[in-house]
C-alpha positions, 0 to 999 in steps of 0.5 A: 452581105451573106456570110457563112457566120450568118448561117452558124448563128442562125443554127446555133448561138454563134456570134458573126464577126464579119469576117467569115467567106462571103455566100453567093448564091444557095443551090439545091442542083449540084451542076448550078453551084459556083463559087461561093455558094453553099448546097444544100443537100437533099435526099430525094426520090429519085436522087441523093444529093449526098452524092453530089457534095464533092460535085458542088465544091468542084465548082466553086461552093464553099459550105454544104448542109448535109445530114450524114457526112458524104465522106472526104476530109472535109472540115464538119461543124455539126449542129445537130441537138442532142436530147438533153445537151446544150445547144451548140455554142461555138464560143465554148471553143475559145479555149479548147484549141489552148488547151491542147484540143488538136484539130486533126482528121479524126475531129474533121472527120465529126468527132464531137467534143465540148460545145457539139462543134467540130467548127471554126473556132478549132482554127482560132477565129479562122476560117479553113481556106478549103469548103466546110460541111454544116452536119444538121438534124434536117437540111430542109428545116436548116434551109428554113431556119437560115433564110428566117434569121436573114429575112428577118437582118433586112428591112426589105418589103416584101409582097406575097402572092398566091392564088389558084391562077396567075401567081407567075405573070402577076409576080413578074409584072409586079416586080416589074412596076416596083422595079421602076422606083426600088430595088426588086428582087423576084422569085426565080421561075416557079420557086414558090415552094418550102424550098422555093422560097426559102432560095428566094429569100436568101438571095435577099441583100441589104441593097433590096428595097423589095421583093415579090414573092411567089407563094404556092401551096399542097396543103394547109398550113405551107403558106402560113409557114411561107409567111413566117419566113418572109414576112409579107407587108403586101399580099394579093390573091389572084382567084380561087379555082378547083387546082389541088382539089383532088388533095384539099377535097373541097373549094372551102378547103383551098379557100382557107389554104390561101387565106393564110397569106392575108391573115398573116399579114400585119395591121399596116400591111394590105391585102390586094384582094380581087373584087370579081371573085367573091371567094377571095373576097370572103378573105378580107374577114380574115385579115387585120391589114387594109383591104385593097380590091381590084377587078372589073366591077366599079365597086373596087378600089381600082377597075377596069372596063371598055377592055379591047383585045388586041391579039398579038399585039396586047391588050388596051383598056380603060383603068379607074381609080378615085376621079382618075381614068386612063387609057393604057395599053400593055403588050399583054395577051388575052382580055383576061391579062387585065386582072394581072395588070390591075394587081400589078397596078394595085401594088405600085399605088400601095408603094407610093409609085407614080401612074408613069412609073406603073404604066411604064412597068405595065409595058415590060414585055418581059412580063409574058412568060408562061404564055409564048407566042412564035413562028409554027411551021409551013407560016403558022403560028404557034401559042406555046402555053404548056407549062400548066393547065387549069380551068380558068388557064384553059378558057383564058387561053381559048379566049385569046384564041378566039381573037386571033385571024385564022384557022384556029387549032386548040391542042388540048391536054388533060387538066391534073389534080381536080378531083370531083370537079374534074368531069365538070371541068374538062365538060366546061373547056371542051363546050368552049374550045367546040365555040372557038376552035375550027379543030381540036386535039383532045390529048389524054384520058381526061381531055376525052371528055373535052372532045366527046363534049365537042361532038356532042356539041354538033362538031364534025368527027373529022375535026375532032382527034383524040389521042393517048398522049402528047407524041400521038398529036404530033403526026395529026399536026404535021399532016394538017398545018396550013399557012396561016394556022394559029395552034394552041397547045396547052396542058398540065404540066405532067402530060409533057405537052412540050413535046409538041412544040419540040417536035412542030419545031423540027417541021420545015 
């Protein structure tokens, strides 16, 4: 198990000796602390988490990473480096307490002495029975440093997966297939970050046989620091669209970004890499692990074809790997939900795992996260898709719209973070929304395009809206619902489309 030893060793050259308070969880929100946990202490934007500290230890943590101290008479271990002095060595306390060294409120209170510690050894081996401030030079490099040296105590095999689309639903079907035979932990949500990921890892225990972990990126060079944390065996890459170009500047540029993952990967690792996509395909140049694909075409490893959307009720579709083909059906949205399941299906034959176990991973409904399917109001149904919007996401999302009976509306938002491509791009969904959609609610300054490319398109001007913002679509929708609609809402995730939903939902 985790203990509070594991994180002064991993920041010091500490020796753990089992005995110090079992961690439960780390927290970066105050309010999720419990008992156990440790917090993290972040100083952000918009919020201090210095301030929190005492918060935290109301509700049950037993140890905060700290950089400055928050005040309160709090034991202080400080493991901050000193230019030109020794690291930080707990055991140079053994004889302090002997000697006369007095663990008084001025010591709690930071005073540093021999060794840089105000730590445990001051209390003989023993740990305080109260909660212990761990002060460090930065607490997001701390973070990282702890979840590295844990990472690296367990034999965990763990499967990395990035890509510009459908990180998320690949992440958790994939845990769902591995789920059938070992041990899984999973990514909570979209904690796919520096911080993300580091959580992730230190919810690690020995009795984890596998983890699947998101891996997000800004820039060159995170995901390559990701991988030094985890230590990926598997990695696979979903496809490479223009999301993020506005930082990166270019395709190639996010190309290379995502590519950190499979270089990173060891020689009896492999790459699960998409065969429709030539860009991820560039890829395997750069990898010393096996070379997995997966896609539509028969030249991969594992494809698909003779693919039947079913809409609501999923997606069925013949699946080829060697001399076997089988016929599957998973509740799945949207034909473009294959991909996800071939990736799944891809790390599931990787692990050793039977077709059984895999198609029965593959019918996890609780798979379907990001896109949810639910009652609207006056008998229609909403497609609740806001949590993110890109191009591909977008044409995805109106292809399953486009298999569904009824009066189609498609309640569009802007698509952030595209940079050059972003005319383009807003162009292409909005040509294809005018071929799918019997209305359209273009929301925001960008989505404009999108409806201005409908009208060019020969669509009535009485079924095209353009509105500012999200609230600005809600009166349009409550004159125009009728029974039997089915609406589609999407957008980035910082145009706040679920506002739209939050206010269709209090419709009679």
């Amino acid at each position: 198990m985790l203990h509070l030893g594991h994180i002064l060793a991993a920041l010091t050259d500490y020796q753990p000796t089992g005995n110090e308070p079992e961690v439960t969880s780390f927290v970066v929100d105050s309010r999720e602390a419990g008992p156990g946990s440790v917090f993290v202490a972040f100083s952000g934007e918009r919020a201090d988490g210095h301030a929190f500290v005492a918060d935290a230890f109301a509700r049950g943590a037993i140890a905060a990473l700290v950089e400055r101290l928050p005040g309160g008479d709090w034991p202080v271990i400080d493991t901050r480096s000193r230019a030109g002095e020794p690291s930080p060595n707990p055991s140079q306390w053994a004889g302090e307490r002997a000697a006369g060294a007095s663990p008084g409120p001025s010591q709690r209170a930071g005073e540093r002495m021999a060794g840089h510690l105000s730590g445990p050894s001051q209390w003989a081996g023993d740990w305080p029975a109260g909660p212990v401030l761990f002060q460090v030079d930065d607490t997001l490099r701390a973070l990282q440093t702890v979840a590295r040296a844990w990472r690296a105590q367990l034999d965990t095999r763990v499967v990395g997966i990035t890509g510009s689309v459908g990180k998320t639903s690949t992440k958790e079907l994939t845990a769902a297939v591995l789920s059938r035979r070992y041990r899984t932990l999973k990514s909570s949500g979209n904690q796919n970050n520096e911080i993300g990921v580091p959580l992730t890892l230190l919810n690690l225990r020995p009795e984890h046989e596998r983890a699947v972990i998101e891996m997000g990126m800004y820039a060159q060079g995170e995901i390559d620091l990701l991988c030094n944390l985890a230590r990926p065996v598997i990695g696979v890459v979903t496809m490479i669209g223009p999301v993020h170009m506005e930082r990166l500047g270019s395709m190639d540029a996010i190309v290379a970004a995502k590519r950190e993952l499979v270089a990173a990967l060891p020689p009896e690792g492999a790459a699960v890499l998409n065969y429709d996509d030539p860009r991820v395909m560039s890829m395997a140049a750069h990898t010393r692990a096996r070379v997995f694909t997966y896609g539509l075409d028969a030249g991969a490893d594992l494809w698909a074809d003779a693919i039947d959307s079913m809409g609501l009720d999923g997606v069925k579709f013949a699946l080829h790997y060697g001399d076997e083909t089988l016929t599957v059906g998973v509740p799945l949205l949207g034909r473009h939900s294959v991909h996800t399941a071939l990736r799944a299906a891809a790390v599931g034959l990787l692990e050793g795992l039977s077709w059984d176990e895999i198609i029965a991973g593959l019918s996890d409904n609780s798979a379907q996260l990001r896109l949810v399917v639910g009652h609207g109001p006056r008998g229609s149904v909403l497609i609740d898709d806001t949590y993110n919007s890109s191009p591909d996401s977008a044409l995805a999302a109106l292809n399953l719209l486009a298999d569904l009976p009824g009066r189609r509306i498609a309640v569009l938002g802007d698509m952030l973070e595209l940079g050059r491509a972003e005319k383009q791009a807003h162009r292409v969904v909005g040509r294809r929304a005018a071929d799918v959609a019997d209305l359209i609610i273009a929301v925001g300054p960008r989505a404009r395009i999108m409806g201005g490319e409908a009208l060019a398109l020969g669509m009535p001007t009485d079924h095209v809206y353009i509105v500012e913002d999200a609230p600005a679509a809600v009166p349009i929708l409550e004159e125009t619902i009728q029974p039997g609609d089915v609406i589609l809402i999407k957008g980035s995730l910082g145009m706040r489309m679920d506002r739209i939903v939050t206010a269709l939902g209090r419709m009679d």
